[in-house]
HTML snippet that shows the backbone in 3Dmol.js (N, CA, C, O; Angstrom):
<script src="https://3Dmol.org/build/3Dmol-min.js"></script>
<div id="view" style="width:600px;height:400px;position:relative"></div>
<script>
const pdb = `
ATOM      1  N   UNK A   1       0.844  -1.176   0.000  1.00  0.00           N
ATOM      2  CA  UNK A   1       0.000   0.000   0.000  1.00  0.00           C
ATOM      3  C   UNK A   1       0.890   1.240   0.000  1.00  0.00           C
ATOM      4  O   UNK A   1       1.594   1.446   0.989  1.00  0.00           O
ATOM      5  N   UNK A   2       0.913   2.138  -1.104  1.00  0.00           N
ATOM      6  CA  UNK A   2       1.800   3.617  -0.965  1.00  0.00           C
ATOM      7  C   UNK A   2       0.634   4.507  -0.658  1.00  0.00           C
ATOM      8  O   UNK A   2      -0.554   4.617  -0.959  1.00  0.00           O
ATOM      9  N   UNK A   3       1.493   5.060   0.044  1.00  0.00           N
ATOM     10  CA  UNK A   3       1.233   6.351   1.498  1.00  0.00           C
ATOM     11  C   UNK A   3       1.444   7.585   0.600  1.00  0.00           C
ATOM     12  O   UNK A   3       2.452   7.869  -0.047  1.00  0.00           O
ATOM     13  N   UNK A   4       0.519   8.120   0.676  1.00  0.00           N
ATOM     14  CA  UNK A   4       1.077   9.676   0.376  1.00  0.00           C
ATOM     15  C   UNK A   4       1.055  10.616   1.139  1.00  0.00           C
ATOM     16  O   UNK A   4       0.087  10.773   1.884  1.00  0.00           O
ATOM     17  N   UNK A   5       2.331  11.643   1.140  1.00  0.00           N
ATOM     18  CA  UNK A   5       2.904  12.493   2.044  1.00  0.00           C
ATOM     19  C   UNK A   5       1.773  13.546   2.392  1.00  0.00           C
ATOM     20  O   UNK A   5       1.238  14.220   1.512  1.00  0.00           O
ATOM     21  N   UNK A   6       1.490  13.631   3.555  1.00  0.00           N
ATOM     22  CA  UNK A   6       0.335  14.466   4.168  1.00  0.00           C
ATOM     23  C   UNK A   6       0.868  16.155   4.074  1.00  0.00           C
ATOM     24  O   UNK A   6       2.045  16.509   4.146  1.00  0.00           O
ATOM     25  N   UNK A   7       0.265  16.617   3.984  1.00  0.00           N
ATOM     26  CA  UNK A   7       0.302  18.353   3.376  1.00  0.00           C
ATOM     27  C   UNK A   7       0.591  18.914   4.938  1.00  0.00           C
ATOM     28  O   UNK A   7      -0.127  18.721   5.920  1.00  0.00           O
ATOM     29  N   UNK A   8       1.972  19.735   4.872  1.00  0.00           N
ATOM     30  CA  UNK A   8       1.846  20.062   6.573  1.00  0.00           C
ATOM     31  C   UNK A   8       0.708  21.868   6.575  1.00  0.00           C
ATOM     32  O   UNK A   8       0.210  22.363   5.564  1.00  0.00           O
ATOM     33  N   UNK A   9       0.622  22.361   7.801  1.00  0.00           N
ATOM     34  CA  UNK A   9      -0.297  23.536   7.433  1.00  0.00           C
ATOM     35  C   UNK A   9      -0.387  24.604   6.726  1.00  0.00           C
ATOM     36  O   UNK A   9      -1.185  25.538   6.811  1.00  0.00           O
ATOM     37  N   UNK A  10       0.562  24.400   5.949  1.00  0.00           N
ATOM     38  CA  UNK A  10       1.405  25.800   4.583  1.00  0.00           C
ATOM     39  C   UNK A  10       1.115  24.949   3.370  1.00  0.00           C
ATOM     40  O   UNK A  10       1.634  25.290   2.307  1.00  0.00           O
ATOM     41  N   UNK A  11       0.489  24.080   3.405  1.00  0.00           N
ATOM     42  CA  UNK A  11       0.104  23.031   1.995  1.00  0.00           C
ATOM     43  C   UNK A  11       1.505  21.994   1.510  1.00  0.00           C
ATOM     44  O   UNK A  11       1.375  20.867   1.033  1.00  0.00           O
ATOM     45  N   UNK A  12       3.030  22.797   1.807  1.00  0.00           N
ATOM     46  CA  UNK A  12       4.146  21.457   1.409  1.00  0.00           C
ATOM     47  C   UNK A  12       3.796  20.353   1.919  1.00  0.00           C
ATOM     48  O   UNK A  12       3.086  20.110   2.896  1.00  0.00           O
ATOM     49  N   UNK A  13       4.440  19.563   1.061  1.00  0.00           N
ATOM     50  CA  UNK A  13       4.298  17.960   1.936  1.00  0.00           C
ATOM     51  C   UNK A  13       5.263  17.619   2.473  1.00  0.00           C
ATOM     52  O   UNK A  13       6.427  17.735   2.089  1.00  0.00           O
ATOM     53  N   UNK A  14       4.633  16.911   3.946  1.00  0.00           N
ATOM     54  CA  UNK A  14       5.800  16.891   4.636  1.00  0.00           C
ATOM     55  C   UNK A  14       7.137  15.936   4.755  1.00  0.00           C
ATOM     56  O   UNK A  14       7.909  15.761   5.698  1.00  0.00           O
ATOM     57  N   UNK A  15       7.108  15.477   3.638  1.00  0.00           N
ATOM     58  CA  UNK A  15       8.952  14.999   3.376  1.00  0.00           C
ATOM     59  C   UNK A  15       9.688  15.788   2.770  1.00  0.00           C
ATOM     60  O   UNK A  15      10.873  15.473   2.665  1.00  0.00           O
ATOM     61  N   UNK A  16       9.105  17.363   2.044  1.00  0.00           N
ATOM     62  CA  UNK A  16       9.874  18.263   1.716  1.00  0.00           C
ATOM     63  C   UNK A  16      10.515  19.605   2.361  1.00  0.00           C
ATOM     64  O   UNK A  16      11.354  20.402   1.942  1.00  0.00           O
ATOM     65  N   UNK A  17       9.695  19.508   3.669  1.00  0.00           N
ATOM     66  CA  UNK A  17       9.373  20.396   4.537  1.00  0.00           C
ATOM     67  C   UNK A  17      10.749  20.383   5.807  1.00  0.00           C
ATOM     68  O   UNK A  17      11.183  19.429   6.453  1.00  0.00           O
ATOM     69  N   UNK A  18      11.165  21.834   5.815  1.00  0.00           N
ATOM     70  CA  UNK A  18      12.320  21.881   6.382  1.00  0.00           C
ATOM     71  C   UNK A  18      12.005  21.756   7.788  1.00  0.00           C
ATOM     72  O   UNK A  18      10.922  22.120   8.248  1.00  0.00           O
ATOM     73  N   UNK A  19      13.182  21.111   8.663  1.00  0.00           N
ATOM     74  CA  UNK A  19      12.890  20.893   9.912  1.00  0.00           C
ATOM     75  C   UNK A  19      13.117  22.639  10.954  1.00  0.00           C
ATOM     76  O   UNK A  19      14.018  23.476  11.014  1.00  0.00           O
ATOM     77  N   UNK A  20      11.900  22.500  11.538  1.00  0.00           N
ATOM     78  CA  UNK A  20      11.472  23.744  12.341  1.00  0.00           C
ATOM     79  C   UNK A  20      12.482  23.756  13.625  1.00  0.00           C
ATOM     80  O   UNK A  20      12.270  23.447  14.797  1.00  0.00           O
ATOM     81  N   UNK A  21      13.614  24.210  12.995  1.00  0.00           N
ATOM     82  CA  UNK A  21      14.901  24.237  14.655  1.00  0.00           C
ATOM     83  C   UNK A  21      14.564  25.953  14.791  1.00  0.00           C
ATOM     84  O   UNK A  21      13.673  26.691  14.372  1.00  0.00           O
ATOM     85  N   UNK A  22      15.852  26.131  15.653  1.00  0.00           N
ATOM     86  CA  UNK A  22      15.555  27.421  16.375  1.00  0.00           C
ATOM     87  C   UNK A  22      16.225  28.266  14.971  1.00  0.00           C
ATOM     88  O   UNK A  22      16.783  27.845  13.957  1.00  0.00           O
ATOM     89  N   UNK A  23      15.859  29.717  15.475  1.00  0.00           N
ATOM     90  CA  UNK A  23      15.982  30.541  14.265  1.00  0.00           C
ATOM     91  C   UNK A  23      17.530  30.865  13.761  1.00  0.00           C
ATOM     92  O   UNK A  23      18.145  30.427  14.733  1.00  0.00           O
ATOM     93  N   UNK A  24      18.387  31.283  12.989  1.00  0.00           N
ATOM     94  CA  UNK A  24      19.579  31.383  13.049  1.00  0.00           C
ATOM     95  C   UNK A  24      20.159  32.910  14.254  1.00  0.00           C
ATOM     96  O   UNK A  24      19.711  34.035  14.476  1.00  0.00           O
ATOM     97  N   UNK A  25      21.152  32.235  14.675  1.00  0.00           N
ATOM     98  CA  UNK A  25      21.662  33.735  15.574  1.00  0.00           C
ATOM     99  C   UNK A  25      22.462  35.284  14.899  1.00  0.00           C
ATOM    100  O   UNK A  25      23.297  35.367  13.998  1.00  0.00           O
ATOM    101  N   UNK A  26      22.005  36.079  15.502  1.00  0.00           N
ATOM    102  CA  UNK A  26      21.753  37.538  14.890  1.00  0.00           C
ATOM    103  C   UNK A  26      22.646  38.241  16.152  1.00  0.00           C
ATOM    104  O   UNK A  26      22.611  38.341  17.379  1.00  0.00           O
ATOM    105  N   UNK A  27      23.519  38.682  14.922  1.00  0.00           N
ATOM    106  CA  UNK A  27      24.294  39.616  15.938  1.00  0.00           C
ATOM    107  C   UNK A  27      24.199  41.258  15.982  1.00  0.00           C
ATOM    108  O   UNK A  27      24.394  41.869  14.932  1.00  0.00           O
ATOM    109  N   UNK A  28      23.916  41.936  17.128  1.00  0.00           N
ATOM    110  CA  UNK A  28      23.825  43.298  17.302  1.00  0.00           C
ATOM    111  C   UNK A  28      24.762  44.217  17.472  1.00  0.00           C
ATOM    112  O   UNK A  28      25.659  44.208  18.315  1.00  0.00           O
ATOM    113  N   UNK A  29      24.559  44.953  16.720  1.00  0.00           N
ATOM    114  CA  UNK A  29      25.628  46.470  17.011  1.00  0.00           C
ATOM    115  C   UNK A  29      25.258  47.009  18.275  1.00  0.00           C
ATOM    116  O   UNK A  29      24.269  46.486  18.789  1.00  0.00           O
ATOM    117  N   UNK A  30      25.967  48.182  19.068  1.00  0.00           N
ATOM    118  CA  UNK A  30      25.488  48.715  19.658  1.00  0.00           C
ATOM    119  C   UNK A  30      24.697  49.355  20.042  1.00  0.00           C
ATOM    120  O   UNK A  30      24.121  49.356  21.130  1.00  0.00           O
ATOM    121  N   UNK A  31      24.532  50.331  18.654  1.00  0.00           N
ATOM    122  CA  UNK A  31      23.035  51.470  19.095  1.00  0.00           C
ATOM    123  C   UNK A  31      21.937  50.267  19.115  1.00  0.00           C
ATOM    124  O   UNK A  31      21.067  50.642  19.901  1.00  0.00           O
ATOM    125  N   UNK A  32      21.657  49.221  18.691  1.00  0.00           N
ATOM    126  CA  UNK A  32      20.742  48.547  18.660  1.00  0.00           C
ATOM    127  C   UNK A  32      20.299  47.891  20.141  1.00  0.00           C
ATOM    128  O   UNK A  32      19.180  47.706  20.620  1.00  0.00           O
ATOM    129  N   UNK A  33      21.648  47.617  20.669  1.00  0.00           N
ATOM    130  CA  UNK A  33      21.696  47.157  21.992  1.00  0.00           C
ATOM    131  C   UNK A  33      21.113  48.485  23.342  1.00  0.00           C
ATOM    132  O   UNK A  33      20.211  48.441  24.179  1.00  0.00           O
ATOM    133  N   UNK A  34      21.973  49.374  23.051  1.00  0.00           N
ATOM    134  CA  UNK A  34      21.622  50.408  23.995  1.00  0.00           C
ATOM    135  C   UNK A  34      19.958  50.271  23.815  1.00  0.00           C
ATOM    136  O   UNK A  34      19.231  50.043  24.782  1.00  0.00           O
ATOM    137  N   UNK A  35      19.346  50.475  22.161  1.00  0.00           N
ATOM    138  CA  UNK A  35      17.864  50.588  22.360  1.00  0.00           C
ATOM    139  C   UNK A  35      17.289  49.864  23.125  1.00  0.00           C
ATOM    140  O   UNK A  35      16.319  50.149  23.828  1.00  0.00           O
ATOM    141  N   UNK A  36      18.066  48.486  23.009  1.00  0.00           N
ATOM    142  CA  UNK A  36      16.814  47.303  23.530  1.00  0.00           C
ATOM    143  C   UNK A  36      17.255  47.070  25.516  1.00  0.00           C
ATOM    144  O   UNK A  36      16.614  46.565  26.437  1.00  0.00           O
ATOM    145  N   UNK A  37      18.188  47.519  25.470  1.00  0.00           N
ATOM    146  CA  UNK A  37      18.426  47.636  27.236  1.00  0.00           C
ATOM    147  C   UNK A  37      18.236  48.471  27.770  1.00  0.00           C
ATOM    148  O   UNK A  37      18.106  48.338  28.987  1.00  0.00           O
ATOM    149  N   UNK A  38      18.098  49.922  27.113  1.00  0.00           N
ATOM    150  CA  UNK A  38      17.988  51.154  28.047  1.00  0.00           C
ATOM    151  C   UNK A  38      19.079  51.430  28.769  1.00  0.00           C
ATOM    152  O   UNK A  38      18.857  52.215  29.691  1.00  0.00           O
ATOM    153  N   UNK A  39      20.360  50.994  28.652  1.00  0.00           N
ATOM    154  CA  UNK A  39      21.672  51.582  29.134  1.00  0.00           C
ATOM    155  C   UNK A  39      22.367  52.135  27.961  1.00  0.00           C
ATOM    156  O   UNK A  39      22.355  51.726  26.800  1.00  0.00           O
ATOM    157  N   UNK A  40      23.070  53.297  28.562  1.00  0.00           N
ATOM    158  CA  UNK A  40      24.327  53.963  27.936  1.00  0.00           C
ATOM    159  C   UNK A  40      25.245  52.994  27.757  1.00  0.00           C
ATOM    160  O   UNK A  40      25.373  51.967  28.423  1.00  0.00           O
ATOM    161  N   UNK A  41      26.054  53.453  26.581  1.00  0.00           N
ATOM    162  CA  UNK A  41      27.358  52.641  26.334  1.00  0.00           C
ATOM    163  C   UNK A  41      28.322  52.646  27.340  1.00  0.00           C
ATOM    164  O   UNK A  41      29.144  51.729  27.319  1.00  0.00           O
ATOM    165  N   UNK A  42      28.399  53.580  28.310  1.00  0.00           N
ATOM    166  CA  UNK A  42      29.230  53.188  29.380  1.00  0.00           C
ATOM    167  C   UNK A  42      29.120  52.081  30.281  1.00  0.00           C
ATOM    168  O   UNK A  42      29.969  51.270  30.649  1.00  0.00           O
ATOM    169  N   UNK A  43      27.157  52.285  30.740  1.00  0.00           N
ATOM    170  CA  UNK A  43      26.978  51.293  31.771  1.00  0.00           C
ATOM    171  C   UNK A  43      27.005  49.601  30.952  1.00  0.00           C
ATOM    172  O   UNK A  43      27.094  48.529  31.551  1.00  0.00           O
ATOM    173  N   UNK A  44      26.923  49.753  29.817  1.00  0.00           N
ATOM    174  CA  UNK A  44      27.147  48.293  29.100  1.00  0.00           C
ATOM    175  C   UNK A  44      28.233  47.987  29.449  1.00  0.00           C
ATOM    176  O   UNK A  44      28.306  47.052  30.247  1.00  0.00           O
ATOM    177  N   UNK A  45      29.517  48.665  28.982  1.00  0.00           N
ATOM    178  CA  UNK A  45      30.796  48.475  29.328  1.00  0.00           C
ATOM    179  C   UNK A  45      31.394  48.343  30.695  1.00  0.00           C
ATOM    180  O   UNK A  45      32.343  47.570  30.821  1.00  0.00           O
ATOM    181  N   UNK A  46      31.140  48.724  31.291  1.00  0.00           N
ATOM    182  CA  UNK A  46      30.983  48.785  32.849  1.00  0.00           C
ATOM    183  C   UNK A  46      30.441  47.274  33.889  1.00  0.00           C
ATOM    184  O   UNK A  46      31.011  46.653  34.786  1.00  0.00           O
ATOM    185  N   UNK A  47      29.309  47.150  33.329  1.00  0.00           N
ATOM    186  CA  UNK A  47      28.630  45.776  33.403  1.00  0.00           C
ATOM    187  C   UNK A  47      29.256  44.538  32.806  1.00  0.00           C
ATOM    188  O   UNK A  47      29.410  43.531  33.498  1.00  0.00           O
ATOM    189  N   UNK A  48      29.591  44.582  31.643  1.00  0.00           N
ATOM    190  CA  UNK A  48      30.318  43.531  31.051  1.00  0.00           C
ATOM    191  C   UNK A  48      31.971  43.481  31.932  1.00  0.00           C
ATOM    192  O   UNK A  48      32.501  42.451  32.347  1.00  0.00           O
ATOM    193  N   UNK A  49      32.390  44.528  32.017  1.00  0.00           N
ATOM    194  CA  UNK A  49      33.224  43.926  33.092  1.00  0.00           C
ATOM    195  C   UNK A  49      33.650  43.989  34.449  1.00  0.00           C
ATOM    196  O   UNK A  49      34.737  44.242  34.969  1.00  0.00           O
ATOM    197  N   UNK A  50      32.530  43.697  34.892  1.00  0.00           N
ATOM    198  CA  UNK A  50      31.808  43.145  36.127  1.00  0.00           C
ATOM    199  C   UNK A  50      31.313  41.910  36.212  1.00  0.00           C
ATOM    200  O   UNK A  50      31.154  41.340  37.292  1.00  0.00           O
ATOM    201  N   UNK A  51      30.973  41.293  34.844  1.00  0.00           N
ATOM    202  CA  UNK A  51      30.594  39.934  34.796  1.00  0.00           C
ATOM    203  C   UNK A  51      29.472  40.411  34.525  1.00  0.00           C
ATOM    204  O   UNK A  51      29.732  40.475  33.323  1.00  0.00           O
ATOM    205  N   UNK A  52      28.139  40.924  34.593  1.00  0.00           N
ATOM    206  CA  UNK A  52      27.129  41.459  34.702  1.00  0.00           C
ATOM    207  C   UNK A  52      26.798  41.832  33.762  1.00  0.00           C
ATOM    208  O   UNK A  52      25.799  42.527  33.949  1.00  0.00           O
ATOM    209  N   UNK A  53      27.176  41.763  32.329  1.00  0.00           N
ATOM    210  CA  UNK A  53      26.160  41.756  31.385  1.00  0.00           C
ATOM    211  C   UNK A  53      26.970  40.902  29.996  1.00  0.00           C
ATOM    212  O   UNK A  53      28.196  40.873  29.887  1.00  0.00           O
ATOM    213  N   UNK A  54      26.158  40.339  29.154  1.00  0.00           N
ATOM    214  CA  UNK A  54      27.025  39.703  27.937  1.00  0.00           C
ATOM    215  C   UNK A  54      27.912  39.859  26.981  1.00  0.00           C
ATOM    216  O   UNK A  54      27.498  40.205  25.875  1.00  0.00           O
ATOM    217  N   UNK A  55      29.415  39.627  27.200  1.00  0.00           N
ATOM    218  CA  UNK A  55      30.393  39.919  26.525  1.00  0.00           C
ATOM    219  C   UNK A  55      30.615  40.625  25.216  1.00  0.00           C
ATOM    220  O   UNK A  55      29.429  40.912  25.051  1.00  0.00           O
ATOM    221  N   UNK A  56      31.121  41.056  24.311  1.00  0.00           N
ATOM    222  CA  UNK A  56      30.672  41.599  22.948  1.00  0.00           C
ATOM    223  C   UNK A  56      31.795  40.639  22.348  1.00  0.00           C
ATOM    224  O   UNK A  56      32.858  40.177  22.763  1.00  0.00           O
ATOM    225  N   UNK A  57      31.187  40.574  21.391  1.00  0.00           N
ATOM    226  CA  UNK A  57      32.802  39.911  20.158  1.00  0.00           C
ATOM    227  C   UNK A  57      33.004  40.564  19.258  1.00  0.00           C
ATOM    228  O   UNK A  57      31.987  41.089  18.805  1.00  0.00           O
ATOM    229  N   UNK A  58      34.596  40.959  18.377  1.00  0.00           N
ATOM    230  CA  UNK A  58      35.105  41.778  17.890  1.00  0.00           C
ATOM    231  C   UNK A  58      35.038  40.769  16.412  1.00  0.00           C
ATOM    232  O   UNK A  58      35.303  39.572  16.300  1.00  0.00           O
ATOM    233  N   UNK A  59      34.541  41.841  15.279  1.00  0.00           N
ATOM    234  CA  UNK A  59      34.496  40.880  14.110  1.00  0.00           C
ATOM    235  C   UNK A  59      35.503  41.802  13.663  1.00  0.00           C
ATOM    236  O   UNK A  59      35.583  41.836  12.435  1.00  0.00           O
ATOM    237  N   UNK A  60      36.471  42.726  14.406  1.00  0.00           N
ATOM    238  CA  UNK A  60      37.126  43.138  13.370  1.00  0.00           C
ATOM    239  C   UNK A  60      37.640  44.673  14.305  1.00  0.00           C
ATOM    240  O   UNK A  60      37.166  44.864  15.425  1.00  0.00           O
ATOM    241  N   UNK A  61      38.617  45.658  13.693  1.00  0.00           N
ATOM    242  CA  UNK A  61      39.054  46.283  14.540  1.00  0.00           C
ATOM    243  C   UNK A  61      38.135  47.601  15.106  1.00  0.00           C
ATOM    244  O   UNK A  61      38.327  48.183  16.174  1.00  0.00           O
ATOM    245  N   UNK A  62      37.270  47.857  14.276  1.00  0.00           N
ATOM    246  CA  UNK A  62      36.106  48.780  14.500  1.00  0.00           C
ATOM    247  C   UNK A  62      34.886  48.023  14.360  1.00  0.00           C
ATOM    248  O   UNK A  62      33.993  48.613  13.752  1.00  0.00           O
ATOM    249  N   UNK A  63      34.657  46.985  14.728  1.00  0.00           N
ATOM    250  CA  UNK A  63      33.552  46.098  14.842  1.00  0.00           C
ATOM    251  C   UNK A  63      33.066  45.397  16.176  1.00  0.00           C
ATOM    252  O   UNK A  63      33.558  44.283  16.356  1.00  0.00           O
ATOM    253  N   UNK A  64      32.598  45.639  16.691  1.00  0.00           N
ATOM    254  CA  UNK A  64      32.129  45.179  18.028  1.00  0.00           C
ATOM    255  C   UNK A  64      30.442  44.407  17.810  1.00  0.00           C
ATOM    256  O   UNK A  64      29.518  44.970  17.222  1.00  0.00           O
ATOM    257  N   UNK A  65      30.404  43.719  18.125  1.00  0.00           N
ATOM    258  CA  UNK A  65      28.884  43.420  18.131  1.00  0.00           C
ATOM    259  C   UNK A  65      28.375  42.027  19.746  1.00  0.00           C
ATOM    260  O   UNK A  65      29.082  41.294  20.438  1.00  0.00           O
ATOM    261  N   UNK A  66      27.138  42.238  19.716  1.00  0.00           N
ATOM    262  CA  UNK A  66      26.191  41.149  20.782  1.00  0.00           C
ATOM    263  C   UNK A  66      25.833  39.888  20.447  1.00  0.00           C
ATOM    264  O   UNK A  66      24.917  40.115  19.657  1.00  0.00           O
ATOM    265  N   UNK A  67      25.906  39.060  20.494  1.00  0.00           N
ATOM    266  CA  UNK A  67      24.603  37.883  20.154  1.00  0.00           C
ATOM    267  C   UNK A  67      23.068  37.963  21.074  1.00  0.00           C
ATOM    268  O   UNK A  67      22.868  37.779  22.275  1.00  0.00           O
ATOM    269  N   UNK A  68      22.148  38.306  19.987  1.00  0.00           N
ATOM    270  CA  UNK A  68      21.195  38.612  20.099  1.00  0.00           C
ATOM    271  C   UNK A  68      20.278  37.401  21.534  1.00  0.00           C
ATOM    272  O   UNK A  68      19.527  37.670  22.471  1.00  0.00           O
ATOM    273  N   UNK A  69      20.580  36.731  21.264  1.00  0.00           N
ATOM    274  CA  UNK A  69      20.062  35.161  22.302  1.00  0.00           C
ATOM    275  C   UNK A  69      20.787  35.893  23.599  1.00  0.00           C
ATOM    276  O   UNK A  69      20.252  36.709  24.350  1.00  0.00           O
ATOM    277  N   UNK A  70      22.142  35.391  23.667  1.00  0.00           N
ATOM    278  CA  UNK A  70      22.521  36.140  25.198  1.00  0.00           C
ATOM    279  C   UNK A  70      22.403  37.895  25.546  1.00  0.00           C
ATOM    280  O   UNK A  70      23.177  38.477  26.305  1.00  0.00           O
ATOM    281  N   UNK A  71      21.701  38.298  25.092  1.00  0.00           N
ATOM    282  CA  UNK A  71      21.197  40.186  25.330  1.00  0.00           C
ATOM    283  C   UNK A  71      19.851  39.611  26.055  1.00  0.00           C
ATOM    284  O   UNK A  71      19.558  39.562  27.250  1.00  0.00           O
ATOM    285  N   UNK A  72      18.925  39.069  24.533  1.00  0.00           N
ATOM    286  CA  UNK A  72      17.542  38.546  25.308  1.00  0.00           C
ATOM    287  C   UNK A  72      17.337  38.272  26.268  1.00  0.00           C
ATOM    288  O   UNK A  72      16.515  38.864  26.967  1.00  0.00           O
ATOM    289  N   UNK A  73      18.387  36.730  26.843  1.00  0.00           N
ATOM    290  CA  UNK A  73      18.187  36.226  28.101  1.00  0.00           C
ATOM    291  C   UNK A  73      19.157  37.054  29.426  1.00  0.00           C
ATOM    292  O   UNK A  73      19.043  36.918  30.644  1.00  0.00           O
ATOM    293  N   UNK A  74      19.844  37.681  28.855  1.00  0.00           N
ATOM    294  CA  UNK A  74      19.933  39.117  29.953  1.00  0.00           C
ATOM    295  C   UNK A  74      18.889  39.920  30.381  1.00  0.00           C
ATOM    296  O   UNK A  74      18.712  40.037  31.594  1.00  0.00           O
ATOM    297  N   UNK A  75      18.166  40.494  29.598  1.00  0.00           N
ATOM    298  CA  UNK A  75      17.077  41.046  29.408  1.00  0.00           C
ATOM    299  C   UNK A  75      15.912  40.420  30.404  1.00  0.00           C
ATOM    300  O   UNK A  75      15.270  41.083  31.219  1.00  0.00           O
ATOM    301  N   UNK A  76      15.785  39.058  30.172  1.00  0.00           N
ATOM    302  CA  UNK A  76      14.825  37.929  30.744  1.00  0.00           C
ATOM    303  C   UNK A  76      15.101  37.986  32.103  1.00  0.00           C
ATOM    304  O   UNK A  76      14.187  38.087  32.920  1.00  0.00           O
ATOM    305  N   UNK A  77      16.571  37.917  32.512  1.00  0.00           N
ATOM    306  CA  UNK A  77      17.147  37.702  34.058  1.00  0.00           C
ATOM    307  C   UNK A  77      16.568  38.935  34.549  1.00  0.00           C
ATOM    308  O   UNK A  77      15.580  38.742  35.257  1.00  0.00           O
ATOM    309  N   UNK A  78      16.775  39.703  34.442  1.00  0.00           N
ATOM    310  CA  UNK A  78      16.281  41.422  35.005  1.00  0.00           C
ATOM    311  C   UNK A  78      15.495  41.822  35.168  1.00  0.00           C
ATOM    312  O   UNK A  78      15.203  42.779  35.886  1.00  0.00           O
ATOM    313  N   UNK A  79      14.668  40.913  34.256  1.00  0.00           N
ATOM    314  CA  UNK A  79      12.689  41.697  34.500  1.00  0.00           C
ATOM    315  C   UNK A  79      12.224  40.098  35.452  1.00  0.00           C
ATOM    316  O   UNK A  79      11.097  40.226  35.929  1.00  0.00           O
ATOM    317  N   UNK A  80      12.628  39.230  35.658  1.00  0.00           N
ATOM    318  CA  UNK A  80      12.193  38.105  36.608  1.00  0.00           C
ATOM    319  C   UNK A  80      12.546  38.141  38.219  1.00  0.00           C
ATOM    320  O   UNK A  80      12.140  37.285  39.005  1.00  0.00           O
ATOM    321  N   UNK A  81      13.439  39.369  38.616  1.00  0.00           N
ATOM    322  CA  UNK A  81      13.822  39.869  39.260  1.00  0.00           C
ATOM    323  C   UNK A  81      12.972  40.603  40.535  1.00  0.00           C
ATOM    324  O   UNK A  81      13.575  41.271  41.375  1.00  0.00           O
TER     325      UNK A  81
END
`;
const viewer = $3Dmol.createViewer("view");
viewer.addModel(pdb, "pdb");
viewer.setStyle({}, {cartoon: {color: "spectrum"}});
viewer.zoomTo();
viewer.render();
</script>
């Protein structure tokens, strides 16, 4: 007996249908960061080394940026508070 592939809720069928993992990670500049924390670039800097807020990584010599996942769940720690 052949089976045919059941339509997932977007109409593909689902043996063509990409697997639903988490979204890809997105990295932030600063002004983007200051928006979404409400701190100055000092108190970011300040905090990060203190341990107290999420590290930045350097893509380069005038490049600084966040990973968007560890800002969020910074974000998350602070308002559960």
């Amino acid at each position: 007996m052949n089976a045919q592939p059941q339509p997932t809720k977007d109409g593909a069928n689902a043996e063509h249908a990409t697997p639903s993992g988490p979204p890809p990670a997105r990295l932030l500049r600063l002004p983007e960061v200051i928006d979404r924390v409400g701190l100055r670039r000092s108190a970011i800097y300040q905090r990060m080394s203190e341990g107290r807020f999420p590290k930045s990584r350097s893509l380069g010599p005038k490049c600084t940026v966040w990973v968007e996942a560890e800002v969020e769940e910074w974000i998350r720690s602070v308002t559960e508070t």
